[in-house]
C-alpha positions as CSV (number, residue, x, y, z in Angstrom):
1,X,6.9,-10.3,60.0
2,X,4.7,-13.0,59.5
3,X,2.7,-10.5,56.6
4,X,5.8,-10.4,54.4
5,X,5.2,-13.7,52.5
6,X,1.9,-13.2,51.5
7,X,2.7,-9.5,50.3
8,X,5.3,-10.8,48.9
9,X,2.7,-13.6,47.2
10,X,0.5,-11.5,46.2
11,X,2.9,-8.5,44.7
12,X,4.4,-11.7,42.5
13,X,1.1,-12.7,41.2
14,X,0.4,-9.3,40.3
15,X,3.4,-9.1,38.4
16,X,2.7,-12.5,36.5
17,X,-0.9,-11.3,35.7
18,X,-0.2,-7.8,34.7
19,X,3.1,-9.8,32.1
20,X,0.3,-12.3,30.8
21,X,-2.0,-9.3,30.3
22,X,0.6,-7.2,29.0
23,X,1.6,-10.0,26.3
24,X,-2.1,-10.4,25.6
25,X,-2.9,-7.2,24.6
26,X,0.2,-6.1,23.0
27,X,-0.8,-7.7,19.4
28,X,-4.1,-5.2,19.0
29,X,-1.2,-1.9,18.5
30,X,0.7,-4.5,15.8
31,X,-2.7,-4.9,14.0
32,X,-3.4,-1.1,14.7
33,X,0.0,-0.3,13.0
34,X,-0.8,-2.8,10.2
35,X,-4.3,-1.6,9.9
36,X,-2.7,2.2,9.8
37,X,0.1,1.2,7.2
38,X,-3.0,-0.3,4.9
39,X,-5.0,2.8,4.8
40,X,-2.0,4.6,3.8
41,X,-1.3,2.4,1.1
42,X,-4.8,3.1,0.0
43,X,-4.4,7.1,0.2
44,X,-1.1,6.6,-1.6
45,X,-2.8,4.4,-4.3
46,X,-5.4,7.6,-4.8
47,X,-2.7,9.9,-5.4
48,X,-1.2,7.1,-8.0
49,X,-4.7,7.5,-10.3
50,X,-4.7,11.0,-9.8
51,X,-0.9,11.5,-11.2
52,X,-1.7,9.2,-13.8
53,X,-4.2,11.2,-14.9
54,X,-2.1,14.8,-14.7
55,X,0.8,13.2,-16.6
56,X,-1.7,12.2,-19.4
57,X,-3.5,14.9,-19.6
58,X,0.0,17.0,-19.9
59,X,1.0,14.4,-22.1
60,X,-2.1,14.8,-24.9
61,X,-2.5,18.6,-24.3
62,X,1.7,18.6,-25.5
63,X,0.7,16.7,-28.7
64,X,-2.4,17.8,-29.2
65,X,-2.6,21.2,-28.6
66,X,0.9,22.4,-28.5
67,X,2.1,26.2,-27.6
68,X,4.3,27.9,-29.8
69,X,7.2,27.3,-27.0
70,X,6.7,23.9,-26.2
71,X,9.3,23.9,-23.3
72,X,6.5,25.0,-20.9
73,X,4.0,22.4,-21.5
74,X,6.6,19.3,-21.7
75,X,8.4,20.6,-18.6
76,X,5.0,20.1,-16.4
77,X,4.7,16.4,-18.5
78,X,7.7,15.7,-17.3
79,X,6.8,17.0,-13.6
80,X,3.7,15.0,-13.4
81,X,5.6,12.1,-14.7
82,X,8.4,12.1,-12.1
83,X,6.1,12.8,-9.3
84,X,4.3,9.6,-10.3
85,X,7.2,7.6,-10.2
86,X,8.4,9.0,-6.5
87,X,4.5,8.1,-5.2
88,X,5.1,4.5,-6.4
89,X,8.2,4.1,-5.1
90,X,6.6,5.3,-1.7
91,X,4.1,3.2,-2.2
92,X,6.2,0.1,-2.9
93,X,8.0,1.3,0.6
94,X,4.8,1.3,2.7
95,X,3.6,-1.8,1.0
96,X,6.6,-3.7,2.1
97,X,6.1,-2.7,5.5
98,X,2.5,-3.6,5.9
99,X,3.9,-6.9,4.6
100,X,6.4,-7.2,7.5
101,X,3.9,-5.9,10.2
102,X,1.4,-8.4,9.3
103,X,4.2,-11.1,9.2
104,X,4.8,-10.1,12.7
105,X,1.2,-9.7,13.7
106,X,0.3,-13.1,12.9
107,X,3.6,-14.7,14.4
108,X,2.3,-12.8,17.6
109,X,-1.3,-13.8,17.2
110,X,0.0,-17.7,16.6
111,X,1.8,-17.3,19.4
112,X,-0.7,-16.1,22.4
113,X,-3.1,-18.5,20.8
114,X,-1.5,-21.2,22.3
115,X,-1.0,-20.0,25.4
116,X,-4.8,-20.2,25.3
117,X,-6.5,-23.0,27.7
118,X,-10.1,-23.3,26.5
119,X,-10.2,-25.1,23.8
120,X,-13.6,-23.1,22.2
121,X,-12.0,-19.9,23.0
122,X,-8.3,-21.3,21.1
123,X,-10.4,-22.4,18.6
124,X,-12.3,-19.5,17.6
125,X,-8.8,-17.7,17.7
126,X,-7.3,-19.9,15.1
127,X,-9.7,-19.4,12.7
128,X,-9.9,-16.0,13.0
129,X,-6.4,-16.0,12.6
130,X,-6.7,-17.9,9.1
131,X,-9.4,-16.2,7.7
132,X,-7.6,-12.9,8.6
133,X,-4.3,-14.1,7.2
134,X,-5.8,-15.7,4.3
135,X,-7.5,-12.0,3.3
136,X,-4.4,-9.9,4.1
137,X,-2.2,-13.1,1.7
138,X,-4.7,-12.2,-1.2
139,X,-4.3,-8.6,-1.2
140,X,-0.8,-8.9,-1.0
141,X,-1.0,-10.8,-4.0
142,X,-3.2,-9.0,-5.6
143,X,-0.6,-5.7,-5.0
144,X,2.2,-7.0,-7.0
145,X,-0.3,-8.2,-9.6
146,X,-0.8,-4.6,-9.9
147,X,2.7,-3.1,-9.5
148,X,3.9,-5.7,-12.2
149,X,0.5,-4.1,-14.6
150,X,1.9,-0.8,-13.5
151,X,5.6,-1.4,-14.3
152,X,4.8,-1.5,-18.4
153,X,2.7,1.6,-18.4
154,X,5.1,3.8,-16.0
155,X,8.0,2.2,-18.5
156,X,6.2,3.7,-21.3
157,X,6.0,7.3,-19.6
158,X,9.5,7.0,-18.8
159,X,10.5,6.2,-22.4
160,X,8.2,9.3,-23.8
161,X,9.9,11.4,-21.2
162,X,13.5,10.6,-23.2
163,X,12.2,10.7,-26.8
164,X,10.9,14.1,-26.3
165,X,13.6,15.5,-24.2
166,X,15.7,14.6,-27.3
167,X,13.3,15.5,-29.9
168,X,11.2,18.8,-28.1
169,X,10.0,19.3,-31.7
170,X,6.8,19.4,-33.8
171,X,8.0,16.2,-35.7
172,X,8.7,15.0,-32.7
173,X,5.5,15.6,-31.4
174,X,4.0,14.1,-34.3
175,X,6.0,10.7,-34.2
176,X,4.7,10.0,-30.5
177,X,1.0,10.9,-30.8
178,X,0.2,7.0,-31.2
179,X,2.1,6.4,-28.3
180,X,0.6,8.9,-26.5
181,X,-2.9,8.0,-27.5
182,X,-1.8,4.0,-26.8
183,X,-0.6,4.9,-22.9
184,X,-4.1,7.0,-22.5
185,X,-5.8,3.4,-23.4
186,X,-3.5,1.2,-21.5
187,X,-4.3,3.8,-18.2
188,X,-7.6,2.2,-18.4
189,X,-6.9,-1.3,-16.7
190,X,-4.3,0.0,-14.7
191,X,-6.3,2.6,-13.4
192,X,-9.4,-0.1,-12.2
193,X,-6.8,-2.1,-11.0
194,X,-5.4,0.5,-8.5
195,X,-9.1,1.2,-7.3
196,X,-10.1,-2.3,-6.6
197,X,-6.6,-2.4,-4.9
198,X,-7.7,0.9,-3.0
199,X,-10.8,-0.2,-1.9
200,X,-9.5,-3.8,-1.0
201,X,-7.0,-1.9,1.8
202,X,-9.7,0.7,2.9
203,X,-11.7,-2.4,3.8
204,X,-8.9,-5.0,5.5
205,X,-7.9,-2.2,7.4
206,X,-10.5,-1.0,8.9
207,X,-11.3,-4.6,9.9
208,X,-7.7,-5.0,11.8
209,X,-8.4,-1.6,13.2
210,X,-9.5,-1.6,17.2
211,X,-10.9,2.1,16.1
């Protein structure tokens, strides 16, 4: 009988140890989820450029080089077009929820920091934490400096989109060729934008990834 207490000791202290350890290690599968929610973000933002480019080159082929029947040519414009406005509404989805994962990483990361005892060690965790944060707080800002670049240019698509599905004709064509040739130029910047933004989440998170 006199064994109980100290099995009884030492099945409590694994249970406090394998809690601390559990709490400890939890926050490495919220920056793993974080980390996996940025490299999608950057796939996604690959796609973007690439419809961009399909809905202008379906948009200067259709003014430039127009069929007899120009149904067929505006009708994969206009495919192109709404397939690049789904992927940056997707986008805009998966952005917001790296945004609330890393909220929640760093609340977590804050949080077993200070249940750190050495000082060094609590140290090194804190800055860690602010150089981390402070990256993942500029390329969140630098994403809706983006999307609001973006905004204009997808706006402009949109409104080509309605003039020609009123006015599927060759005067028609003829009255938007400046616009066209305009949105081709103003693709430029937005385009470079989206890359640095690409390559700015390739690299973050890979560095919050434990793989």
């Amino acid at each position: 009988m006199k064994t109980i207490q100290p099995i009884r000791n030492l099945f409590t202290l694994a249970a406090a140890v394998g809690f601390i350890t559990g709490c400890a290690s939890d926050n490495y599968k919220k920056s793993a989820n974080t980390a996996a929610a940025l490299n999608q973000s950057a796939g996604m933002i690959t796609k973007d450029n690439t419809l961009i480019d399909e809905s202008l080159a379906d948009l200067n082929d259709l003014v430039s080089n127009p069929y007899p029947d120009l149904r067929k040519q505006f009708e994969k414009f206009n495919h192109a077009v709404n397939e690049l406005g789904e992927s940056a509404k997707d986008l805009a989805s998966k952005a917001g929820e790296m945004k609330s994962q890393g909220a929640d990483y760093f609340a977590k990361w804050d949080k077993e920091s200070a249940r750190i005892q050495n000082e060094d060690i609590r140290s090194r965790s804190e800055a860690r934490r602010n150089e981390v944060a402070s990256r993942f707080g500029r390329i969140s800002q630098q994403y809706d400096e983006t999307k609001a670049a973006f905004r204009p240019f997808m706006s402009d698509l949109r409104d080509v989109q309605k003039f020609l599905s009123t006015d599927l004709t060759a005067g028609g064509l003829a009255a938007i060729k400046g616009t066209a040739a305009k949105a081709t130029q103003d693709a430029v910047p937005v385009k470079e934008s989206l890359g640095r933004l690409s390559d700015e989440f390739k690299s973050l998170g890979l560095s919050m990834s434990p793989t």
